[in-house]
N, CA, C and O atoms as a MOPAC input file, in Angstrom:
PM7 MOZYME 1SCF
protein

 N   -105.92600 1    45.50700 1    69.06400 1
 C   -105.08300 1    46.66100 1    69.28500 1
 C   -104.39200 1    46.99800 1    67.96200 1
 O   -103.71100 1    46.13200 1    67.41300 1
 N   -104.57300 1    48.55400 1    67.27500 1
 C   -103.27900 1    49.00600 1    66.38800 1
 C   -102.30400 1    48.33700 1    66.67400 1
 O   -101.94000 1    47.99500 1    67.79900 1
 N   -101.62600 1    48.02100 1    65.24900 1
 C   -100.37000 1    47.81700 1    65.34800 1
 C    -99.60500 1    49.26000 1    64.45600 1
 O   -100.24700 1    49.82100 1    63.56800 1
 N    -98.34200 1    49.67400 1    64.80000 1
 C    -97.94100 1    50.76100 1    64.31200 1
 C    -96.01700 1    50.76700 1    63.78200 1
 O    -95.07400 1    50.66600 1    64.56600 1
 N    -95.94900 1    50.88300 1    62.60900 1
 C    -94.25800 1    50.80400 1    62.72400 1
 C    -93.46300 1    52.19600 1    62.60600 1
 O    -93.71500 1    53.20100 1    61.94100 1
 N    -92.54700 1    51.93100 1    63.37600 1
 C    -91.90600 1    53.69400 1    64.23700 1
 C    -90.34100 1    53.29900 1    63.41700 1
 O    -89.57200 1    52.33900 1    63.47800 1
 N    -90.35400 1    53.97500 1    63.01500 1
 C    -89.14200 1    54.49400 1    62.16300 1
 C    -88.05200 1    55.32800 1    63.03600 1
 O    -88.65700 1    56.26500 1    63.55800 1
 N    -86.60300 1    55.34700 1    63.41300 1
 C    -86.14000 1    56.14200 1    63.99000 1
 C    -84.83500 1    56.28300 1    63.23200 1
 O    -84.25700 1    55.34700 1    62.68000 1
 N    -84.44000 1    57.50100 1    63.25500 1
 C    -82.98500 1    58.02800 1    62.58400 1
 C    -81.94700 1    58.45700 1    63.69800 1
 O    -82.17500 1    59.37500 1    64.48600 1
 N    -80.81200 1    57.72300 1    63.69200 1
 C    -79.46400 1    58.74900 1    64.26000 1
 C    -78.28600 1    59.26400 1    63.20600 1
 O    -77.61100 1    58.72600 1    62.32900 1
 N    -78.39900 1    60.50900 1    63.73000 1
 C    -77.43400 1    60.88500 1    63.45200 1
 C    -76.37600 1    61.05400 1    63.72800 1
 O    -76.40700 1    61.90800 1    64.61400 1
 N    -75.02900 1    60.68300 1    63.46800 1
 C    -74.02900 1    60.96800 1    64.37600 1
 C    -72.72700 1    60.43200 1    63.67700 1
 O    -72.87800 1    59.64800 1    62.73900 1
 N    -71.32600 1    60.83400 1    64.10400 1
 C    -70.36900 1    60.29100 1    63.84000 1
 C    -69.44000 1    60.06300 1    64.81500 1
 O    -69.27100 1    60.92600 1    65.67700 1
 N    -68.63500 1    58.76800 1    64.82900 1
 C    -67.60100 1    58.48800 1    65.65400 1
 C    -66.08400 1    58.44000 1    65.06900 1
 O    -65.79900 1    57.92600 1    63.98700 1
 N    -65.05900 1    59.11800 1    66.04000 1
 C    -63.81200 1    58.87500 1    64.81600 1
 C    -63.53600 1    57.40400 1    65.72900 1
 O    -63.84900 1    57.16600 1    66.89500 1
 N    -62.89500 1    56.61400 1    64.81600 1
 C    -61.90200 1    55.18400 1    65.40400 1
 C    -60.75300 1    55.14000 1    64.40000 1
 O    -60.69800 1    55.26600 1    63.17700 1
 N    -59.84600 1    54.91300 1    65.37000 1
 C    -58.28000 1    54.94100 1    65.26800 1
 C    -58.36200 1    52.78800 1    64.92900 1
 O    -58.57800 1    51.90400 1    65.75700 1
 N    -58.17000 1    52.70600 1    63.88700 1
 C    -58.51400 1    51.34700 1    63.33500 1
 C    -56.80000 1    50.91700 1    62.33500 1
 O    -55.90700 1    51.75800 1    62.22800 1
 N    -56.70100 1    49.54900 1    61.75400 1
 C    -56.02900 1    49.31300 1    60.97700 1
 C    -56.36600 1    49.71300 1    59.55200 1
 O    -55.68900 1    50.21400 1    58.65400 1
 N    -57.95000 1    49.23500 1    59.65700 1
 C    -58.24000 1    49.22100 1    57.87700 1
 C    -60.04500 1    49.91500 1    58.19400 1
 O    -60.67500 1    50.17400 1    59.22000 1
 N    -60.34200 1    50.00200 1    56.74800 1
 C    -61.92500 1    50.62600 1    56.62000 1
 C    -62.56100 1    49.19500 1    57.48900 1
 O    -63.12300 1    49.54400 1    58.52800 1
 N    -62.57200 1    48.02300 1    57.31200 1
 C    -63.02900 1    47.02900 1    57.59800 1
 C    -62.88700 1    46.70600 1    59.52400 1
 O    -63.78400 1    46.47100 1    60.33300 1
 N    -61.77700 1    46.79600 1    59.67000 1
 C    -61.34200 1    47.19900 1    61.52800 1
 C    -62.54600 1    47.74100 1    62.05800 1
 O    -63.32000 1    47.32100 1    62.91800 1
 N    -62.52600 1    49.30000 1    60.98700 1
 C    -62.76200 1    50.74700 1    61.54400 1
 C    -64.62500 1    50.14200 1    61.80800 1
 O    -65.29000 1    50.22800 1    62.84000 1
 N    -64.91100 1    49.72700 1    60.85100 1
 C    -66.44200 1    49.52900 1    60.52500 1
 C    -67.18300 1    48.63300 1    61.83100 1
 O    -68.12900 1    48.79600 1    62.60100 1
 N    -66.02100 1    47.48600 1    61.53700 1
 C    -66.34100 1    45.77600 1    62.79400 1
 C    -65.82800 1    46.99000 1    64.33100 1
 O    -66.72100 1    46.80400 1    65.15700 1
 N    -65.17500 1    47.66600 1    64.70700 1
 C    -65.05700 1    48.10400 1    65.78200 1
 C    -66.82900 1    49.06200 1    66.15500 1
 O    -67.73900 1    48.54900 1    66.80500 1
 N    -66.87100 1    50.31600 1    65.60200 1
 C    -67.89400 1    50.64200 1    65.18600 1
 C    -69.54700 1    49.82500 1    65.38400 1
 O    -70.46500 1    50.38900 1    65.98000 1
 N    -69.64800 1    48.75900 1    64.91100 1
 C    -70.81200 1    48.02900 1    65.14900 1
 C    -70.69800 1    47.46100 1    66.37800 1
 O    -71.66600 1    47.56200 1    67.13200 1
 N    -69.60900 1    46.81700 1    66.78700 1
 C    -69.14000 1    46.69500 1    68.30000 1
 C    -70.35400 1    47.34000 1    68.96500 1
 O    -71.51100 1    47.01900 1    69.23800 1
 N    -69.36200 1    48.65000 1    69.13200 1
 C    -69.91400 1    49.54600 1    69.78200 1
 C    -71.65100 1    49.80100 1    69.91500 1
 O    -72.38300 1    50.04400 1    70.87500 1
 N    -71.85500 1    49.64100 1    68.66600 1
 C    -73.02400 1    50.37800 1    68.48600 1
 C    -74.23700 1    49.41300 1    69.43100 1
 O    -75.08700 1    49.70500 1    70.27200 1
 N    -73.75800 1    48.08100 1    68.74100 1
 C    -74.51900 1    46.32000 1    69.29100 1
 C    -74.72300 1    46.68600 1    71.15600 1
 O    -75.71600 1    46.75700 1    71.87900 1
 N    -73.20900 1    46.85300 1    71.40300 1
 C    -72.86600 1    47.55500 1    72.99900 1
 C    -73.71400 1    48.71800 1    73.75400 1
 O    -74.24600 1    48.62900 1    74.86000 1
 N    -73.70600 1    49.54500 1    73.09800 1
 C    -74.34500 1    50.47800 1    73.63800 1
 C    -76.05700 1    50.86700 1    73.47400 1
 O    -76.72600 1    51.71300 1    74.06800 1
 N    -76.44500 1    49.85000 1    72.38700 1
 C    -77.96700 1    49.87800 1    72.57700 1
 C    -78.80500 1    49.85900 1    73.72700 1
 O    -79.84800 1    50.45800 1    73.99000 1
 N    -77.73400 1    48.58200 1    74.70000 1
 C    -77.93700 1    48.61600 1    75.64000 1
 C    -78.62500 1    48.81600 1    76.58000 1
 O    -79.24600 1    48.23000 1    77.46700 1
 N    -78.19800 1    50.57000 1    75.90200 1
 C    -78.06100 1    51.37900 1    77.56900 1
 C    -77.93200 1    52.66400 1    76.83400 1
 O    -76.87900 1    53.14900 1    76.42100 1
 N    -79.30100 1    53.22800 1    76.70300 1
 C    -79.42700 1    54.39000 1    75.83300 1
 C    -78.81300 1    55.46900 1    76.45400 1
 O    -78.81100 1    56.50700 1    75.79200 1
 N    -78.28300 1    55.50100 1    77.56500 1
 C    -78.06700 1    56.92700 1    78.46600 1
 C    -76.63400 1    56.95000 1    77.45100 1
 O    -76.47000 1    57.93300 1    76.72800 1
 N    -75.85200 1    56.08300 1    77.44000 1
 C    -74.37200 1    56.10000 1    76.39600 1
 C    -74.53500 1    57.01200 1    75.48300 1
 O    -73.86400 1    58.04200 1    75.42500 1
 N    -75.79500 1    56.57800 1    74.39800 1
 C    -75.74600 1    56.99600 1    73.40800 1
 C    -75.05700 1    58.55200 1    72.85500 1
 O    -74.20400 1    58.58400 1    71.96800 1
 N    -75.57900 1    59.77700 1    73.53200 1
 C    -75.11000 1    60.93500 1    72.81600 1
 C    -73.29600 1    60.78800 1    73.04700 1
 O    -72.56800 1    60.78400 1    72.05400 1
 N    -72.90100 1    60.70900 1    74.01300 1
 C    -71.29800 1    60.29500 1    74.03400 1
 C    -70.41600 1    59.29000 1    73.49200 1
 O    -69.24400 1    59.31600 1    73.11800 1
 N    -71.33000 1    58.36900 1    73.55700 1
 C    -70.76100 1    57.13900 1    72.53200 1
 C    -70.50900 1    57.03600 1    71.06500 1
 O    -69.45300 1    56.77900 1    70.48500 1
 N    -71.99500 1    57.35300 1    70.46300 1
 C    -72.22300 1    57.73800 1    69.35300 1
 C    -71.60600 1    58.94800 1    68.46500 1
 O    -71.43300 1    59.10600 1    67.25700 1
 N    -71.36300 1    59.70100 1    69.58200 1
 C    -71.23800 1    61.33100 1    68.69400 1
 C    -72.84300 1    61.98800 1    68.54300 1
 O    -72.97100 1    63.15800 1    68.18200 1
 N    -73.86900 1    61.25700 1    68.80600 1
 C    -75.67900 1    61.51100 1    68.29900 1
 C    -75.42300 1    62.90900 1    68.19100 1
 O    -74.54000 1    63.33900 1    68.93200 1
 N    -76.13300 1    63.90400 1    67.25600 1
 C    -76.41600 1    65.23100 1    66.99800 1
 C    -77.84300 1    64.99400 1    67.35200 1
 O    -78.51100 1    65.70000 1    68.10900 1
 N    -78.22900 1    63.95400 1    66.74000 1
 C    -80.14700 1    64.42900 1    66.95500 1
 C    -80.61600 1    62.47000 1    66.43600 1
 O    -80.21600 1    61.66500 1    65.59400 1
 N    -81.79700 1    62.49400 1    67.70100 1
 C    -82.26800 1    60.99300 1    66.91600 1
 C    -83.66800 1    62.01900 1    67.28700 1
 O    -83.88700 1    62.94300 1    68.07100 1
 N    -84.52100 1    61.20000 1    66.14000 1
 C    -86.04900 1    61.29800 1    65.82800 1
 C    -86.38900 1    60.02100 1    65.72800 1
 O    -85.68700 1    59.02000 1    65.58100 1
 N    -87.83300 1    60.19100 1    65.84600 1
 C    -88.62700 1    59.05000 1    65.29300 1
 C    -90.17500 1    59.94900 1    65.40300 1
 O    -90.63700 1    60.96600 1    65.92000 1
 N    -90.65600 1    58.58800 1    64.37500 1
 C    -92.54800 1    58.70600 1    64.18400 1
 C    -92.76800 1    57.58000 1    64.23900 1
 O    -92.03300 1    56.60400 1    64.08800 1
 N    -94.09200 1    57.70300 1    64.52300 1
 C    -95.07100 1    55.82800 1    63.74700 1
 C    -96.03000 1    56.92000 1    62.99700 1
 O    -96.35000 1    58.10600 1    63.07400 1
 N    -96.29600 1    55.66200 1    62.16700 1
 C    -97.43600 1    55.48000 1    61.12500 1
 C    -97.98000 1    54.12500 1    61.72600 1
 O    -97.45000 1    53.14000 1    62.24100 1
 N    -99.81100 1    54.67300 1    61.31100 1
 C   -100.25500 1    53.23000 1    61.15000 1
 C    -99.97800 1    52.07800 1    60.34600 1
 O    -99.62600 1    52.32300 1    59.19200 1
 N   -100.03000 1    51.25900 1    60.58200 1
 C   -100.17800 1    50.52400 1    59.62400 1
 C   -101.20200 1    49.30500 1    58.58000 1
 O   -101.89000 1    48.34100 1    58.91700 1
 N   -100.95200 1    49.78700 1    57.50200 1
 C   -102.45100 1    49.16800 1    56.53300 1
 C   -103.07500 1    47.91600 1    57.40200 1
 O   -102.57000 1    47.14100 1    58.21300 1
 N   -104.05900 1    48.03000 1    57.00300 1
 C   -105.44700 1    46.79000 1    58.00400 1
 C   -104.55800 1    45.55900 1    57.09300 1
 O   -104.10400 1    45.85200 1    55.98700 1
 N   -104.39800 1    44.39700 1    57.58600 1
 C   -104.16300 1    43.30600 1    57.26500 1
 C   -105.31200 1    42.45400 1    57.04900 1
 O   -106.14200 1    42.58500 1    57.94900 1
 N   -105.57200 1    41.78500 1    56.32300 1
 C   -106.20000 1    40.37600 1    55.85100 1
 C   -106.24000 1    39.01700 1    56.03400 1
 O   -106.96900 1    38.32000 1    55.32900 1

């Protein structure tokens, strides 16, 4: 069977009410770890504007 690697992009921003850039960031991945989850979250959670993805094949191995 092909094997194929799929690339996907989100876009999006969340505001967080944090102490420091470092808070703001570790809260943030929280979330993000959290809500993979359970993709239905995502556009509300995230802020998502738009996710994409493709595959490409990938080169014959040896």
């Amino acid at each position: 069977m092909p094997a194929y690697s799929v690339k996907w992009i989100v876009d999006g921003e969340m505001i967080i009410e944090a102490e420091s850039v470092e808070a703001a960031e570790s809260m943030a991945q929280g979330k993000l770890v959290a809500i993979l989850a359970d993709p239905n979250s995502w556009p509300a959670e995230l802020g998502t504007r738009g996710i994409q993805g493709s595959a490409q094949p990938l080169s014959a191995q040896s």
